[in-house]
N, C-alpha and C positions, 0 to 999 in steps of 0.2 A: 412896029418892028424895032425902033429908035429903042424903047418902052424892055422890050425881050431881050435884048443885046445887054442891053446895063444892068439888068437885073441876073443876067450868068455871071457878066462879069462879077457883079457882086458877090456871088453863090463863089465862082472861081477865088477871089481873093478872099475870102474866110475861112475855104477851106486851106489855101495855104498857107493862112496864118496859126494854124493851129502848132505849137509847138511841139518839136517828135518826142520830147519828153514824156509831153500829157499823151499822146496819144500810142505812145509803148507802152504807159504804165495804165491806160483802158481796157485790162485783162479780166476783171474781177467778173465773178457771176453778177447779174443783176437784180435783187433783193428789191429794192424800191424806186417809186416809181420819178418822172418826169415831170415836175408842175412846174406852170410858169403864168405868166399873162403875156398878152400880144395885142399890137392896133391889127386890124384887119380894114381891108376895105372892098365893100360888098359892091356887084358892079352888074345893074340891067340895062340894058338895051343902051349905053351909051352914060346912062346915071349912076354914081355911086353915091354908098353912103356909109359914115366911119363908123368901127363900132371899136370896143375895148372887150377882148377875149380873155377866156379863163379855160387851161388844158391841164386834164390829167394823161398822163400815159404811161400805162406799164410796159416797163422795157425787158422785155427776153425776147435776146438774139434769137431770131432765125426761128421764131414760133410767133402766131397769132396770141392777141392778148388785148387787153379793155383800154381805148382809146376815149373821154369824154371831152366835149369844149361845152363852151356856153360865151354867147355871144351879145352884148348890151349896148344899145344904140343910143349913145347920150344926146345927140341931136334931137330924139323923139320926147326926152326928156322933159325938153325947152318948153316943148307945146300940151303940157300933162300925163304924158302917155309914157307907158313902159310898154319897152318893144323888146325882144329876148330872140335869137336863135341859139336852141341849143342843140347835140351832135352828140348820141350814141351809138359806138361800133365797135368794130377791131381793126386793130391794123396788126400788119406783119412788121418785124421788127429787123431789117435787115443792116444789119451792123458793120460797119469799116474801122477803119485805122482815126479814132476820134470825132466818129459824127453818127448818128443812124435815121438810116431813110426808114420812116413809115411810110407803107404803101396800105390807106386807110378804105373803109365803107362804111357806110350804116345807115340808121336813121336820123333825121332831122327834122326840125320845125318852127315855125314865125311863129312868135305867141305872142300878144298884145292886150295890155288893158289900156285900157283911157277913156271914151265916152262912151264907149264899148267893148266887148269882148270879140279879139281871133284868135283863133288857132288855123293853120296850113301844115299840117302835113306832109311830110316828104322825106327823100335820102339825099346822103352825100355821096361823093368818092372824091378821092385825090392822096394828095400826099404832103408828108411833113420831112422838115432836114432839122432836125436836132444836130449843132456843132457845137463839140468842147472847147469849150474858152479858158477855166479853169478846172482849179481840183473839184469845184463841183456845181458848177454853173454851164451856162451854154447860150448860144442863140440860139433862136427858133423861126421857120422860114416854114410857112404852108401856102397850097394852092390848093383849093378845094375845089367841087363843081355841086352845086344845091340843086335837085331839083325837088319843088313842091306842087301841088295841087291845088291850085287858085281855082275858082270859079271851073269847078268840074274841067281843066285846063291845065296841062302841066307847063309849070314855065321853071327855065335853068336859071340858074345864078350863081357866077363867079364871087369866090373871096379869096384874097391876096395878103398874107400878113405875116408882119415881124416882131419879135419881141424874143423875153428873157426866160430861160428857163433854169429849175435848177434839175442839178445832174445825180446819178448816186456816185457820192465822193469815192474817189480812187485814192489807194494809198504808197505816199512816198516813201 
């Protein structure tokens, strides 16, 4: 609960740090898209584990449009292995005064080489808060919910994550 509470408050004090400047002069049609990287952290039954994301997203307000991540677990690294979730869908682009809520879905997947090959199968949904920080950058704040196909078995999994993104520049 401790965990939920500091993490709005966060969400709360970024968004009103956004300067009313930048976020009056956030009018422009949207042309290009949203890329960034973010830590995420992937979370079963009580266990997580860190990974380093990589997001595209095209941004037009208030229309559906191509959301992709790809997700890399450098822990799995360590031990010879390349582990990847990666994340194709749409998300809705619902736009405010300097920030826009994706409200995302799609498909997803664990894909693994190392002593072996896997792939799992599955979908996401959740959502992302793209905040303008400057003329053309931003944070990035998603909570996702994975669920795949293990052993003929679906199982959910949470990821939680922050990082940079860049914006399409506004002009002064």
């Amino acid at each position: 609960m401790f965990r939920l509470q500091g993490c709005l408050l966060v969400v709360a004090l970024l968004l009103s740090a956004v300067p009313p400047s930048l976020a009056a002069q956030d009018t422009l049609p949207r042309l290009k898209p949203a890329m960034g990287a973010s830590v995420e952290r992937f979370m079963y039954e009580g266990v997580g584990i860190t990974a380093v994301s990589f997001h595209y997203s095209r941004l037009k307000p208030n229309t559906l449009s191509t959301e992709v991540a790809a997700a890399l677990f450098p822990d799995a690294l360590q031990v010879g292995a390349l582990l990847l979730a990666p994340d194709v869908g749409a998300a809705y682009d619902a736009k405010g005064r300097g920030f826009d809520l994706l409200l995302k879905a799609g498909l997803s997947a664990l894909a693994g080489v190392g002593a072996g090959v896997a792939f799992q199968p599955g979908y996401h949904f959740g959502s992302g808060l793209l905040i303008r920080t400057g003329k053309a950058s931003g944070i990035r704040l998603d909570v996702v919910r994975h669920i795949y196909l293990i052993d003929q078995e679906t199982e959910g999994i949470w990821s939680v994550g922050i990082g940079f993104t860049s914006l399409p520049a506004v002009r002064r």
